[in-house]
N, C-alpha and C positions, 0 to 999 in steps of 0.2 A: 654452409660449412665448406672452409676451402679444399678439394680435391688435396691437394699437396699435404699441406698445414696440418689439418686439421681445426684450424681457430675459426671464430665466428665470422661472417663476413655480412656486416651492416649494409642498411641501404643507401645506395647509389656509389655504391662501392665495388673493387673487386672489378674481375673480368671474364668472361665468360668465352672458355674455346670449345667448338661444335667440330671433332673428326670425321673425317670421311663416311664413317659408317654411321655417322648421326648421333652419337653419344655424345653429350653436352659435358663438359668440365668446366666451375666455377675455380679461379683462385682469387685469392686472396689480393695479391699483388705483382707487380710485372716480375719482381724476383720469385717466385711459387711458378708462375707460369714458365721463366726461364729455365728454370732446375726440373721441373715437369716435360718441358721439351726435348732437356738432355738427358733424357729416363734416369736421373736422378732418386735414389730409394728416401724415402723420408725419415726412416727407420736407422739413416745414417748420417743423417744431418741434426748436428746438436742439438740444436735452437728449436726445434719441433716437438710439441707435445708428445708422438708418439714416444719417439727415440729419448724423453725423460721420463715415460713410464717402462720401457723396457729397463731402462738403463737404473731405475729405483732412482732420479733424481728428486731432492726435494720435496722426501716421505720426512715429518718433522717427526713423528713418534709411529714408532713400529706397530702396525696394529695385533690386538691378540689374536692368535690361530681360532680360527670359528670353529665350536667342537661341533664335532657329527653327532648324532643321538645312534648309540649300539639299540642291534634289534636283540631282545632275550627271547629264547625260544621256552616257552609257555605252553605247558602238556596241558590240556583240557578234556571233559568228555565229549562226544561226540553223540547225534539225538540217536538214540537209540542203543546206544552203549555206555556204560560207564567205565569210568577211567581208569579200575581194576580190569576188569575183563581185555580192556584193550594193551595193557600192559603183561596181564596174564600171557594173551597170543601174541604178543613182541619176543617174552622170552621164553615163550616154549621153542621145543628143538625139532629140526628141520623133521627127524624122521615123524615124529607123534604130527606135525602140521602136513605133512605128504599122507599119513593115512587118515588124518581127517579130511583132507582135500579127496582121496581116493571112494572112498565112504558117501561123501554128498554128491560124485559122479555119481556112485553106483545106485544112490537111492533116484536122483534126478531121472537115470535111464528108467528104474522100474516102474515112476510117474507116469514117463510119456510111456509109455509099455501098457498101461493099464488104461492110457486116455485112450490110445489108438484103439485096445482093444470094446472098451466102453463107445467110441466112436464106430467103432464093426457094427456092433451087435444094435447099435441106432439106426444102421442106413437097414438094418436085414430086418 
C-alpha cells in the first residue's frame, strides 16, 4: 500500500524510499513520492482515496444510521433476598434505616463482648 495514496501497489511496481532513521516508505509512483517529499497532506489532494472518504466523494446511496441496542435496567432478586424486601429497604426512610443500622452495631458490639468474654473464661 502506497505511503502517500493509499492504493494498492502491485509487484515489481512502485518505489521504495528508506529515511535516515531507517523507516522504509513504499509509493506508488514518482508523482506519490514527489508530493511525499514536499510534505505534501494526502488528505488534501483530490485524487486520493483518503481525501474522498473525508470529503463523502462517491457514497452512491446513504447508508442507514446503525441503531445502538438501549440497555433497560431490569430489577431482579438477588440470592438471598427477594425482590420485595429489597424494594421494601430502597424505600424506607433514612431515619427508620439509621436506627436499623444503629441496632445491628450495637448487637454486633455485644457479640464480640460475649466471644472475648467466653474467650477469658477459656484461657483461665
Amino acid at each position: 500500500i502506497c505511503n502517500l495514496s493509499g492504493y494498492k501497489i502491485y509487484p515489481s511496481r512502485g518505489r521504495t524510499f528508506v529515511s535516515s532513521d531507517n523507516k522504509t516508505y513504499r509509493f506508488l509512483s514518482s508523482k506519490t513520492e514527489s508530493l511525499f517529499h514536499q510534505k505534501k497532506n494526502a488528505r488534501q489532494l483530490a485524487w486520493t482515496p483518503i481525501y474522498r472518504r473525508l470529503q463523502r466523494k462517491g457514497v452512491s446511496e446513504e447508508v442507514a444510521k446503525k441503531r445502538t441496542r438501549r440497555n433497560l435496567k431490569f430489577s431482579r432478586a438477588v440470592v438471598g433476598a427477594s425482590l420485595e424486601t429489597i424494594n421494601a429497604r430502597r424505600n424506607e426512610k433514612s431515619e427508620i434505616r439509621a436506627a436499623a443500622i444503629a441496632k445491628a452495631k450495637a448487637q454486633r458490639k455485644d457479640e464480640a463482648s460475649k466471644r472475648k468474654a467466653r474467650a477469658a473464661n477459656k484461657a483461665n
